[in-house]
N, CA, C and O atoms as CSV, one atom per row, in Angstrom:
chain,resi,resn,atom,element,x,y,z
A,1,UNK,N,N,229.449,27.017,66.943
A,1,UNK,CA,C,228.010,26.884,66.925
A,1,UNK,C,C,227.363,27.755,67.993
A,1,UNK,O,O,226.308,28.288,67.649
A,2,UNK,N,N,227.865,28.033,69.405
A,2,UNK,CA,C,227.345,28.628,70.478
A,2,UNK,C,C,227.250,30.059,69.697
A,2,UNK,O,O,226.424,30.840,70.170
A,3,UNK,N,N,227.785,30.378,68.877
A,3,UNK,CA,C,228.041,31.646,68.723
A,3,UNK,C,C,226.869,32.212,67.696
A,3,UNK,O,O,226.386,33.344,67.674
A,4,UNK,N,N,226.549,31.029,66.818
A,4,UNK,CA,C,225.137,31.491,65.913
A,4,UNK,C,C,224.035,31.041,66.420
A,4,UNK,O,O,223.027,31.749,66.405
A,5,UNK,N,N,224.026,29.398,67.124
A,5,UNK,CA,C,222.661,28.944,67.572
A,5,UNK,C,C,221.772,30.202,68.363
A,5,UNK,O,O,222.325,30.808,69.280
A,6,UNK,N,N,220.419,30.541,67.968
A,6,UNK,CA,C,219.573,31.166,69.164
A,6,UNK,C,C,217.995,30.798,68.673
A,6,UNK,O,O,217.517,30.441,67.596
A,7,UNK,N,N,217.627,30.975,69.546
A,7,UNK,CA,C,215.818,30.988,69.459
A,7,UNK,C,C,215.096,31.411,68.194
A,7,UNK,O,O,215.020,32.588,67.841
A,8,UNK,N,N,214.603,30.452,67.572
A,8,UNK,CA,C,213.451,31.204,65.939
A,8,UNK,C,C,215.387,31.571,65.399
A,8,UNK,O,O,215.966,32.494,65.972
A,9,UNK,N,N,215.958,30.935,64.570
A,9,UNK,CA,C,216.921,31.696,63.805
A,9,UNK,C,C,216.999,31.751,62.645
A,9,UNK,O,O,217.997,32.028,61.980
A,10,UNK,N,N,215.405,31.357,62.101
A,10,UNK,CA,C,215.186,31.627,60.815
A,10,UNK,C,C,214.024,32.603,61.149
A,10,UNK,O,O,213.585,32.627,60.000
A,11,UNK,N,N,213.284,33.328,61.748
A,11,UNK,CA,C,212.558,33.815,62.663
A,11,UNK,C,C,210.909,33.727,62.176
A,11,UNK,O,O,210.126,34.573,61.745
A,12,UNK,N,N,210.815,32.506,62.422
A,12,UNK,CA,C,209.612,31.662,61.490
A,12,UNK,C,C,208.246,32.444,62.604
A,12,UNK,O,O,207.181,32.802,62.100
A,13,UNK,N,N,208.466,32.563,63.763
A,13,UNK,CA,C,207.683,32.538,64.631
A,13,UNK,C,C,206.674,31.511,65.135
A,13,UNK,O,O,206.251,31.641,66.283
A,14,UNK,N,N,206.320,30.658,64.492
A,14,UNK,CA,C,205.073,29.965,64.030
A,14,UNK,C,C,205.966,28.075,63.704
A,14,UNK,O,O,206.349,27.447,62.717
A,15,UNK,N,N,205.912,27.810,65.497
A,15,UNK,CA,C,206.456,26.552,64.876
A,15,UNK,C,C,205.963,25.074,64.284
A,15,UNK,O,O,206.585,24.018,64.169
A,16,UNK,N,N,204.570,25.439,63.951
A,16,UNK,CA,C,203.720,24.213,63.645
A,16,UNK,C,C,204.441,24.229,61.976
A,16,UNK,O,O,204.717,23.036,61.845
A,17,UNK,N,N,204.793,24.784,60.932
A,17,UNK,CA,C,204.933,25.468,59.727
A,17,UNK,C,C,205.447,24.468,58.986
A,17,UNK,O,O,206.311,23.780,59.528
A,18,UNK,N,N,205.147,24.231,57.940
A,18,UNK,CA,C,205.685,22.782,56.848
A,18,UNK,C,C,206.994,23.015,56.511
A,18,UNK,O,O,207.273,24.198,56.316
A,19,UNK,N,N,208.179,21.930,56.347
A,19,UNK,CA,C,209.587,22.421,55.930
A,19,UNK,C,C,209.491,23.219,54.518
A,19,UNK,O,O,210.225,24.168,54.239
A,20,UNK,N,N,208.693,22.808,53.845
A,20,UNK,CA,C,208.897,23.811,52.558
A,20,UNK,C,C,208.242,25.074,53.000
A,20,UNK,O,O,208.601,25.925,52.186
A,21,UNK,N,N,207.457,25.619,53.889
A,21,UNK,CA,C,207.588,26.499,53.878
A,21,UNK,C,C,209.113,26.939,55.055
A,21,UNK,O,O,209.651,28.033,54.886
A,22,UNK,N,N,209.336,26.539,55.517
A,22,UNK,CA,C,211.011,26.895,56.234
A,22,UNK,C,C,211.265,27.204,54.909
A,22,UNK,O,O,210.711,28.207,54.458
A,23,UNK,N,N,212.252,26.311,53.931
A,23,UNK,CA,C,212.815,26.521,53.237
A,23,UNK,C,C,212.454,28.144,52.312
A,23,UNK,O,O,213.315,28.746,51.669
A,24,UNK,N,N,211.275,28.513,52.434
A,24,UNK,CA,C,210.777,29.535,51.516
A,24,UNK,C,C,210.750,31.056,52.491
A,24,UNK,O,O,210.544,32.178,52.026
A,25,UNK,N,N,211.060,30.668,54.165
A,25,UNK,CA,C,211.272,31.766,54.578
A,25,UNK,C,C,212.869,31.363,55.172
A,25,UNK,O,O,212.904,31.353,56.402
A,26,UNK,N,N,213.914,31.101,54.633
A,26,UNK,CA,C,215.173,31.090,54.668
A,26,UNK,C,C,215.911,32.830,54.898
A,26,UNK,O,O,215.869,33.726,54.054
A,27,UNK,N,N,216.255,32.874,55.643
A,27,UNK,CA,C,216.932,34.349,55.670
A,27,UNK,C,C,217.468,34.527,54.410
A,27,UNK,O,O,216.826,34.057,53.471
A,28,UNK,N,N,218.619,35.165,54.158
A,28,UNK,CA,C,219.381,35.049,53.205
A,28,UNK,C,C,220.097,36.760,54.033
A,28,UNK,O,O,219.508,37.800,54.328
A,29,UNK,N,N,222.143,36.189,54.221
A,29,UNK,CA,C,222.542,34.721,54.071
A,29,UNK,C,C,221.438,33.955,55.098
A,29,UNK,O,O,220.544,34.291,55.874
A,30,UNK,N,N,222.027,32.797,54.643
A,30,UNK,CA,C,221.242,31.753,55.656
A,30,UNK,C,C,222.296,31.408,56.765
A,30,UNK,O,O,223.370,30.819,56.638
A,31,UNK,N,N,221.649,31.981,57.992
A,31,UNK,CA,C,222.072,31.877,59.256
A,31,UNK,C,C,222.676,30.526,59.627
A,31,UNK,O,O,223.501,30.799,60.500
A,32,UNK,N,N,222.689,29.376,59.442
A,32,UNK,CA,C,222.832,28.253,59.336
A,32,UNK,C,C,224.213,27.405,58.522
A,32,UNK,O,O,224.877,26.474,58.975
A,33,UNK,N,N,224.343,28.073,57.241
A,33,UNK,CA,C,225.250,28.082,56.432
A,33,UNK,C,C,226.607,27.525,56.843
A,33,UNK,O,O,226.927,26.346,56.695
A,34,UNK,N,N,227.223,28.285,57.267
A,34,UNK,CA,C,228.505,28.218,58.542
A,34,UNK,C,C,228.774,26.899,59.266
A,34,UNK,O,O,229.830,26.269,59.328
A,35,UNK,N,N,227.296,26.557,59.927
A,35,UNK,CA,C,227.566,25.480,60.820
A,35,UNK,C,C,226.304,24.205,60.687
A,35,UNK,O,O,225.656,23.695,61.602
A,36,UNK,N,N,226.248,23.946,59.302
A,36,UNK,CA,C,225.312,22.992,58.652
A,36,UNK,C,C,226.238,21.688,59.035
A,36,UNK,O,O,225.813,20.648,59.537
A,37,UNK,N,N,227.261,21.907,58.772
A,37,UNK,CA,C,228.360,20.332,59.049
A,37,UNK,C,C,228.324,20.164,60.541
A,37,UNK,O,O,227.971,19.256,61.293
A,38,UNK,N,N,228.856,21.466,60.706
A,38,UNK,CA,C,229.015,21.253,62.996
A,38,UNK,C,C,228.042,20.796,63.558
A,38,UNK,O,O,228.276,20.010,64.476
A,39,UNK,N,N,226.857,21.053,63.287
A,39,UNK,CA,C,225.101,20.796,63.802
A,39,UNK,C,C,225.413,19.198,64.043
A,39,UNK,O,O,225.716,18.392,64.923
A,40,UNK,N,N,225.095,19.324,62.496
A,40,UNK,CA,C,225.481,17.637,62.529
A,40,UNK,C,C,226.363,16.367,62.614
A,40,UNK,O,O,226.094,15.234,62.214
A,41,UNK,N,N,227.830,16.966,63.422
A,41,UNK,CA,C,228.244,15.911,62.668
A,41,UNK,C,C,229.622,16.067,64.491
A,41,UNK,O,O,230.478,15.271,64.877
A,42,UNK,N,N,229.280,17.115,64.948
A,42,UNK,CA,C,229.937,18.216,66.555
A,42,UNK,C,C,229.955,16.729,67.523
A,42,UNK,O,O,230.910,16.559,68.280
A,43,UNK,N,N,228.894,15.726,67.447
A,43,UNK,CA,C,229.019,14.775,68.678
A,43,UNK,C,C,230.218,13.617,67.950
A,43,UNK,O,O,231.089,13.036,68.598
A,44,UNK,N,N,230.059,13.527,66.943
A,44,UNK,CA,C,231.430,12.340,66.059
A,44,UNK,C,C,232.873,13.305,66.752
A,44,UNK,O,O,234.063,13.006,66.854
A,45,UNK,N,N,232.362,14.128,67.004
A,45,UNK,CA,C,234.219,14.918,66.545
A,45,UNK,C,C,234.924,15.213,68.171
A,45,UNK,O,O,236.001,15.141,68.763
A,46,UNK,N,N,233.346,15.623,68.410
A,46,UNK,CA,C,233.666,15.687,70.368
A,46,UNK,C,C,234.083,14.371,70.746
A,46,UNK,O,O,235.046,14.442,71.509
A,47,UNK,N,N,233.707,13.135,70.489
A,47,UNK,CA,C,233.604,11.765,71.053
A,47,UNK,C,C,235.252,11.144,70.956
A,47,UNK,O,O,235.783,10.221,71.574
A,48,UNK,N,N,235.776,12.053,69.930
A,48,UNK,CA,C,236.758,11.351,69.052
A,48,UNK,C,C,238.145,12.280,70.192
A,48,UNK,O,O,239.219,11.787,70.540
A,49,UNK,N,N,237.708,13.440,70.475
A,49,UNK,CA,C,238.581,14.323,71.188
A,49,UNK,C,C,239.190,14.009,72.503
A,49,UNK,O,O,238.898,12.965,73.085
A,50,UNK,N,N,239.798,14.636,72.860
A,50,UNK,CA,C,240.660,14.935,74.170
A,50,UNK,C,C,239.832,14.964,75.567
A,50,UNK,O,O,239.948,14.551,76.721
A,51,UNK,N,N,238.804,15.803,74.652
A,51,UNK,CA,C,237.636,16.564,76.079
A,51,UNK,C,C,236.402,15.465,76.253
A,51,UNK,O,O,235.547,15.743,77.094
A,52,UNK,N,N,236.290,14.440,75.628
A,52,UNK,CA,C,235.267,13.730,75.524
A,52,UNK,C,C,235.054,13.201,77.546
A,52,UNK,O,O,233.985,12.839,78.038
A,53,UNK,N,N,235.977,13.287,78.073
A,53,UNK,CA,C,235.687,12.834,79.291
A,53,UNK,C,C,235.427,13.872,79.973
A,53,UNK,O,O,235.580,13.770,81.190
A,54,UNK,N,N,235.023,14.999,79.489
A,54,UNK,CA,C,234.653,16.172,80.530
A,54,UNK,C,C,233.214,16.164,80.528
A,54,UNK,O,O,232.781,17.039,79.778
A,55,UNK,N,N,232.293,15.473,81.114
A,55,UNK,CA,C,231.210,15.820,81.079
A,55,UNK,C,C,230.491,17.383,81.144
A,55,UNK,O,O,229.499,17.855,80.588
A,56,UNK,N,N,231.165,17.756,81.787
A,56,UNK,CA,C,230.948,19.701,81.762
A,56,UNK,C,C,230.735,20.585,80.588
A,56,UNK,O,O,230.363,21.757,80.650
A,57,UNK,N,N,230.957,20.036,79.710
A,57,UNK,CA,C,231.315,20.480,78.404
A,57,UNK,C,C,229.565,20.186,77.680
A,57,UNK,O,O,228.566,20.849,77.400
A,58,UNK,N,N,229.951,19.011,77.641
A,58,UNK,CA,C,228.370,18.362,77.239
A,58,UNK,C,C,227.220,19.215,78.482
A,58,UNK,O,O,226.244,19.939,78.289
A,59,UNK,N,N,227.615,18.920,79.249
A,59,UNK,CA,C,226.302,19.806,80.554
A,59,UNK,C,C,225.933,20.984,79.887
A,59,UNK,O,O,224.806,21.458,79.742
A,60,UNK,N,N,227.244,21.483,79.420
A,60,UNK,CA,C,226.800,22.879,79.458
A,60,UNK,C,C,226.495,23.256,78.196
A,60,UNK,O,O,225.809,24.268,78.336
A,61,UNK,N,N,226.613,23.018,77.021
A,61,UNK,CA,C,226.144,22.960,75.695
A,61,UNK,C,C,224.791,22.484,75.564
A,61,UNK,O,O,224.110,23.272,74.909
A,62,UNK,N,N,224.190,21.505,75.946
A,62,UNK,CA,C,222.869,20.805,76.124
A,62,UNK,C,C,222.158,21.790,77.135
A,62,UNK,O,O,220.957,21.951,76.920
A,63,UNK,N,N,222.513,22.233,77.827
A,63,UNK,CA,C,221.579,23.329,79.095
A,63,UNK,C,C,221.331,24.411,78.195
A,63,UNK,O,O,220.222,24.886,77.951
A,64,UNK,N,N,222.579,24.824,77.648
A,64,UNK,CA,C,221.861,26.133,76.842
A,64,UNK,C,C,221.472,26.034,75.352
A,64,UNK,O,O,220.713,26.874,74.871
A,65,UNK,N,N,222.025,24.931,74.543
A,65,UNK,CA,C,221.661,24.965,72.879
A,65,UNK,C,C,220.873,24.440,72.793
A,65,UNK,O,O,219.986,24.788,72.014
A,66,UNK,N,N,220.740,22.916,73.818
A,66,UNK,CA,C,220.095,22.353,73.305
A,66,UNK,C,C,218.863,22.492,72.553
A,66,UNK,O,O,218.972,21.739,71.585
A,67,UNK,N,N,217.907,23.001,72.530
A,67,UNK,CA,C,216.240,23.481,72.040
A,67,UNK,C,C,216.307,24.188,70.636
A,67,UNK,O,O,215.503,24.181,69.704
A,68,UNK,N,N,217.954,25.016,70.844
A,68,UNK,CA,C,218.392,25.848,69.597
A,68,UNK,C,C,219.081,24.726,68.526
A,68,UNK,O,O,218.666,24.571,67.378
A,69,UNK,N,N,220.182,23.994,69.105
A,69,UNK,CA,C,220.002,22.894,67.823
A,69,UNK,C,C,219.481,21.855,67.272
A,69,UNK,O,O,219.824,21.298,66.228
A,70,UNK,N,N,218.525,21.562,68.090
A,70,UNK,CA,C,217.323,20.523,67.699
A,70,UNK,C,C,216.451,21.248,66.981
A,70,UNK,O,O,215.508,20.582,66.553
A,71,UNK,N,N,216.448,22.786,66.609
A,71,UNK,CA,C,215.794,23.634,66.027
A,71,UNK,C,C,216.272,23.428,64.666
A,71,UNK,O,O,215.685,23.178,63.613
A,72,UNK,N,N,217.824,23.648,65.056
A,72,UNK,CA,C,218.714,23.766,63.380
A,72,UNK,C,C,218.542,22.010,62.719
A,72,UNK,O,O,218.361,21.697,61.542
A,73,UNK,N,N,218.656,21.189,63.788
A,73,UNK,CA,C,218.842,20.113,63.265
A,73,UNK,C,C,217.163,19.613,62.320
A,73,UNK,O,O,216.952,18.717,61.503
A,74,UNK,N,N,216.344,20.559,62.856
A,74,UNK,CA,C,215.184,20.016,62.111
A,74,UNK,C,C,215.008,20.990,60.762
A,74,UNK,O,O,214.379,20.689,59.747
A,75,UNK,N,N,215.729,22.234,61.019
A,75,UNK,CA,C,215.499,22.912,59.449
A,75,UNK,C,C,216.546,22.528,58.863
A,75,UNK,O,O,216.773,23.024,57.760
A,76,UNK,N,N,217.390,21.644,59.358
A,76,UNK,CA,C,218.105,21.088,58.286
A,76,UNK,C,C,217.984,19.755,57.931
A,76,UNK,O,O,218.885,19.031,57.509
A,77,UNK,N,N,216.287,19.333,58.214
A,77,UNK,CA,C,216.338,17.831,58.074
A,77,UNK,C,C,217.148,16.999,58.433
A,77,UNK,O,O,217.560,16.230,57.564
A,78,UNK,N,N,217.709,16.843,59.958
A,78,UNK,CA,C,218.365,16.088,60.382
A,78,UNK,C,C,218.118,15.657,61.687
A,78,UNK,O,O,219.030,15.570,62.509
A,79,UNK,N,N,217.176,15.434,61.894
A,79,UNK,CA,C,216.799,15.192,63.275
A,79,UNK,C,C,216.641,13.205,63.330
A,79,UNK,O,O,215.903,12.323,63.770
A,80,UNK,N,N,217.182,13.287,62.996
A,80,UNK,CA,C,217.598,11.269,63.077
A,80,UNK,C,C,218.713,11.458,63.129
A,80,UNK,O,O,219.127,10.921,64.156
A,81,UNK,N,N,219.642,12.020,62.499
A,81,UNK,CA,C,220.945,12.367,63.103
A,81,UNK,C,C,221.564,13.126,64.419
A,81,UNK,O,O,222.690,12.982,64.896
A,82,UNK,N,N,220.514,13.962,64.859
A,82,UNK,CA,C,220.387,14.384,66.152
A,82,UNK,C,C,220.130,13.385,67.086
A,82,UNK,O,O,220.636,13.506,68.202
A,83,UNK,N,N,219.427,12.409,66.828
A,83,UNK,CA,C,218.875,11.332,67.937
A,83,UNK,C,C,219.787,10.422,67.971
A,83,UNK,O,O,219.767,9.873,69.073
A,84,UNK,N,N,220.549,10.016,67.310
A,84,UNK,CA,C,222.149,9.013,67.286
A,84,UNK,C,C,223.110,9.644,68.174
A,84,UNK,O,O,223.520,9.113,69.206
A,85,UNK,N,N,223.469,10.821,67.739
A,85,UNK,CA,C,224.312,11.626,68.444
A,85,UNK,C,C,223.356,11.897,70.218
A,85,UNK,O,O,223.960,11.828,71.288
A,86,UNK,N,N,222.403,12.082,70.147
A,86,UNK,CA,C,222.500,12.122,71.208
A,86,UNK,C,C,222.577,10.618,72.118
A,86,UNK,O,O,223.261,10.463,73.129
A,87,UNK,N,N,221.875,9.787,71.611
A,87,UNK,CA,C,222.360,8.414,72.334
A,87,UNK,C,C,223.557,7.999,72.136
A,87,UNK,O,O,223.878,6.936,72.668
A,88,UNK,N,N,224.632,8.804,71.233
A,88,UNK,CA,C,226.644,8.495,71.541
A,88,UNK,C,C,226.210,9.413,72.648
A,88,UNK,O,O,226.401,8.811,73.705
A,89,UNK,N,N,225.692,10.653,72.878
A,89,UNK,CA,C,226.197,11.279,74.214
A,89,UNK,C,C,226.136,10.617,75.204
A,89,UNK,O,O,227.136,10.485,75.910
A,90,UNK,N,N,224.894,9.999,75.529
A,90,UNK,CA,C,224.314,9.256,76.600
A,90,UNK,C,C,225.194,8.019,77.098
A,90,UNK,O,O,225.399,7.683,78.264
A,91,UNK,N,N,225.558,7.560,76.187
A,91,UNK,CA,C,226.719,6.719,76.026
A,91,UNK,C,C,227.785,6.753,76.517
A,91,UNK,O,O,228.046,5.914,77.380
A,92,UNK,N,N,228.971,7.941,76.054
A,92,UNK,CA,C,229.656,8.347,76.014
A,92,UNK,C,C,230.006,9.192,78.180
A,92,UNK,O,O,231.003,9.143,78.900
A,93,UNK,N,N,228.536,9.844,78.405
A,93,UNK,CA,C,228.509,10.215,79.730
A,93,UNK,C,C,228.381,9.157,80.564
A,93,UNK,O,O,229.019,8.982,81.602
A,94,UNK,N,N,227.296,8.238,79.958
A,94,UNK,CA,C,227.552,6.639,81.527
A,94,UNK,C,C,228.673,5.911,81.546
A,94,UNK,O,O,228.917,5.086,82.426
A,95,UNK,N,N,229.677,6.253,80.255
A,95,UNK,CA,C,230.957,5.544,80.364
A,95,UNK,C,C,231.873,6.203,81.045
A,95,UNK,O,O,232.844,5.553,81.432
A,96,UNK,N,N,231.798,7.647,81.360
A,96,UNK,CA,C,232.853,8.637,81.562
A,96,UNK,C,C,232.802,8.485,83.325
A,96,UNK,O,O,233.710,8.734,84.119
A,97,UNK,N,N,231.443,8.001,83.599
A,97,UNK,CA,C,231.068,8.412,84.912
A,97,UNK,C,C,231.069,7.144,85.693
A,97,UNK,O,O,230.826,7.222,86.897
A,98,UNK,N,N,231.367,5.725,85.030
A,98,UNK,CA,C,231.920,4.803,85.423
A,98,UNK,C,C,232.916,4.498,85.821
A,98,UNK,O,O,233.279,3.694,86.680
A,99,UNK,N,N,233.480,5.274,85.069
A,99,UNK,CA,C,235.289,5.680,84.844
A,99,UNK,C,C,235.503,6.057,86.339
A,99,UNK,O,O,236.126,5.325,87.108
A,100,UNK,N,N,235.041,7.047,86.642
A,100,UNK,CA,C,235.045,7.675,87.953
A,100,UNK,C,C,235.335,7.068,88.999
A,100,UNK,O,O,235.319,7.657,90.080
Protein backbone atom coordinates (compact mmCIF):
# COMPACT_ATOMS: atom_id res chain seq x y z
CA UNK A 1 0.00 0.00 0.00
CA UNK A 2 2.93 2.56 0.96
CA UNK A 3 3.95 2.11 -2.42
CA UNK A 4 0.62 3.39 -4.32
CA UNK A 5 -1.08 5.47 -1.46
CA UNK A 6 -0.33 9.44 -2.29
CA UNK A 7 -2.14 12.75 -2.20
CA UNK A 8 -5.43 13.38 -4.81
CA UNK A 9 -4.74 9.64 -6.36
CA UNK A 10 -7.55 9.87 -8.37
CA UNK A 11 -6.42 13.54 -8.97
CA UNK A 12 -9.91 14.96 -8.30
CA UNK A 13 -8.39 18.18 -7.03
CA UNK A 14 -11.60 19.43 -5.64
CA UNK A 15 -12.38 17.60 -2.43
CA UNK A 16 -15.91 18.76 -1.63
CA UNK A 17 -17.03 16.45 -5.07
CA UNK A 18 -20.05 13.82 -4.87
CA UNK A 19 -18.87 9.97 -4.96
CA UNK A 20 -20.53 9.56 -8.25
CA UNK A 21 -18.78 12.02 -9.50
CA UNK A 22 -15.33 10.17 -8.05
CA UNK A 23 -16.53 7.26 -9.61
CA UNK A 24 -16.88 9.17 -13.14
CA UNK A 25 -13.38 10.67 -12.79
CA UNK A 26 -11.75 7.15 -11.98
CA UNK A 27 -8.31 7.01 -13.67
CA UNK A 28 -8.22 4.07 -15.66
CA UNK A 29 -6.27 1.62 -14.65
CA UNK A 30 -7.67 2.54 -11.46
CA UNK A 31 -4.91 3.36 -9.15
CA UNK A 32 -6.60 1.69 -6.31
CA UNK A 33 -7.32 -1.66 -7.93
CA UNK A 34 -4.26 -3.54 -6.45
CA UNK A 35 -4.91 -2.58 -2.96
CA UNK A 36 -8.88 -2.26 -2.63
CA UNK A 37 -8.65 -5.50 -0.18
CA UNK A 38 -5.29 -4.14 1.74
CA UNK A 39 -7.02 -0.57 2.37
CA UNK A 40 -9.49 -2.35 3.95
CA UNK A 41 -9.02 -5.17 5.51
CA UNK A 42 -4.36 -4.33 6.42
CA UNK A 43 -5.51 -3.66 10.34
CA UNK A 44 -7.38 -7.53 10.62
CA UNK A 45 -4.14 -8.98 9.17
CA UNK A 46 -1.56 -6.69 11.05
CA UNK A 47 -3.46 -7.49 14.45
CA UNK A 48 -3.38 -11.16 13.65
CA UNK A 49 0.64 -10.97 12.92
CA UNK A 50 3.94 -11.34 14.53
CA UNK A 51 4.57 -7.46 14.36
CA UNK A 52 1.36 -6.48 15.99
CA UNK A 53 3.42 -5.53 19.16
CA UNK A 54 5.65 -3.15 17.38
CA UNK A 55 4.05 -0.06 17.79
CA UNK A 56 6.63 1.58 15.29
CA UNK A 57 5.15 0.09 12.54
CA UNK A 58 1.68 1.52 13.19
CA UNK A 59 3.58 5.10 14.14
CA UNK A 60 4.95 5.11 11.13
CA UNK A 61 2.29 4.13 8.57
CA UNK A 62 -0.36 6.50 10.28
CA UNK A 63 2.35 9.59 10.23
CA UNK A 64 2.71 9.22 6.66
CA UNK A 65 -0.58 7.39 4.94
CA UNK A 66 -2.63 8.16 7.10
CA UNK A 67 -4.72 11.28 5.18
CA UNK A 68 -3.78 9.09 1.93
CA UNK A 69 -5.82 6.11 3.10
CA UNK A 70 -8.65 7.67 4.64
CA UNK A 71 -8.65 9.20 1.11
CA UNK A 72 -8.77 5.62 -0.54
CA UNK A 73 -10.93 4.40 2.15
CA UNK A 74 -13.56 7.03 1.24
CA UNK A 75 -13.38 6.49 -2.66
CA UNK A 76 -13.87 3.23 -1.88
CA UNK A 77 -16.81 3.72 0.33
CA UNK A 78 -15.36 2.43 3.27
CA UNK A 79 -14.85 4.73 5.74
CA UNK A 80 -16.87 2.82 8.62
CA UNK A 81 -14.52 0.26 8.02
CA UNK A 82 -11.69 2.60 8.45
CA UNK A 83 -13.12 3.77 11.83
CA UNK A 84 -13.24 0.00 13.36
CA UNK A 85 -9.88 -0.62 12.28
CA UNK A 86 -8.76 2.24 13.60
CA UNK A 87 -10.30 1.75 17.12
CA UNK A 88 -8.59 -2.24 16.81
CA UNK A 89 -5.49 0.07 16.42
CA UNK A 90 -6.13 2.10 19.39
CA UNK A 91 -6.77 -0.95 21.08
CA UNK A 92 -4.33 -3.01 20.03
CA UNK A 93 -1.47 0.07 20.97
CA UNK A 94 -2.92 0.61 24.79
CA UNK A 95 -2.58 -3.13 25.06
CA UNK A 96 0.96 -3.36 23.63
CA UNK A 97 2.04 -0.49 25.88
CA UNK A 98 0.67 -2.06 28.99
CA UNK A 99 2.52 -4.95 28.16
CA UNK A 100 5.53 -2.86 28.67
Amino acid sequence: MSKILRKDIYGLQHPGISIKEVKRKCPSPDPLALIRYACIYWVEYFCESQEASDNAIIDTFLREYFLHWTEALSILESTSQGVFALSKIISLVQVSSHVL
